[in-house]
C-alpha positions in Angstrom: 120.2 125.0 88.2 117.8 122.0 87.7 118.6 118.3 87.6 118.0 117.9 83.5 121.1 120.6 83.9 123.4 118.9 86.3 122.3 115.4 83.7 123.2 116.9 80.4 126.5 115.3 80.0 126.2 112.2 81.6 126.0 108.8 80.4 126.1 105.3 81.6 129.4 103.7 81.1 132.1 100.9 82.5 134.6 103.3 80.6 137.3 101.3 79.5 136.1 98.2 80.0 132.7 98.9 78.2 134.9 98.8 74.9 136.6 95.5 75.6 132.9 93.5 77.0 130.4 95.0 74.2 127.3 96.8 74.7 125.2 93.8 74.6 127.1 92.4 77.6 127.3 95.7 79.4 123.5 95.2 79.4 123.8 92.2 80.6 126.2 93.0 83.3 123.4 96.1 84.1 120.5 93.7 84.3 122.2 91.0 86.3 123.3 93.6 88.8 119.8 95.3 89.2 117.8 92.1 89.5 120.9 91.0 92.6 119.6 94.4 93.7 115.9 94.2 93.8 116.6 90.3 94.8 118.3 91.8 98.0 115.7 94.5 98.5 112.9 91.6 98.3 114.8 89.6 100.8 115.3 92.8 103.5 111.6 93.0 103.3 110.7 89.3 103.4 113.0 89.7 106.6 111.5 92.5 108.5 107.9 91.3 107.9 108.8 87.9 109.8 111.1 90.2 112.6 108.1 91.9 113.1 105.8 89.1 113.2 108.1 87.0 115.6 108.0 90.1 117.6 104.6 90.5 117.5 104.2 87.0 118.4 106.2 86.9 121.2 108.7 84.1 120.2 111.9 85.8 120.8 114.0 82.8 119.2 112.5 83.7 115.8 113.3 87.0 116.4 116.6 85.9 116.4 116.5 84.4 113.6 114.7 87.6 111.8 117.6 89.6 112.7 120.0 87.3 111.0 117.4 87.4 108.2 117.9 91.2 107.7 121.3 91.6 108.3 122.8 89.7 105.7 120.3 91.5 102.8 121.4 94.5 103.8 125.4 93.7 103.6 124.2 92.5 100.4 122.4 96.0 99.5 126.0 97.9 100.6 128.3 95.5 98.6 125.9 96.0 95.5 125.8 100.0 96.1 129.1 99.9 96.4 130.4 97.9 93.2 129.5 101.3 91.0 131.8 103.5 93.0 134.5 100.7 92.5 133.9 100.5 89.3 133.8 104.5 88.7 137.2 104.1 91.0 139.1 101.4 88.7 138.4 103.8 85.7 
């Protein structure tokens, strides 16, 4: 079994509530929550790069501050994985 196989049936949906919105705003609703997700992906990396450069540096208060600069991307990356499975949930 191959993954065009295990894909055959599937397509993208909000189920019920994709009737009620429209398809133009269930693309809109799609883009908006893929450009939060690459925005959040931007701003884990923007984050590591100065950890590691405070680290580098030896100024362990901007590591600190690096560390606070990861971590809330990355609750940002779980809620946004997350709101699919919700969604799939409330349907």
């Amino acid at each position: 079994m191959n993954f065009d196989e295990l894909m055959r049936g599937v397509t993208p949906s909000l189920g019920p509530f994709g009737d009620s919105l429209g398809p133009k705003l269930v693309m809109i609703l799609g883009l908006v929550w893929i450009l939060c997700l690459a925005g959040a992906v931007g701003f884990v990396m923007k984050g590591g790069l100065e950890f590691a450069a405070s680290r580098g540096g030896r100024r362990p208060g901007d590591a600190a501050d690096g560390v606070m600069d990861i971590g809330i991307p990355v609750f940002a990356l779980v809620i946004l994985a997350i709101i699919p499975a919700i969604v799939t949930a409330v349907v």
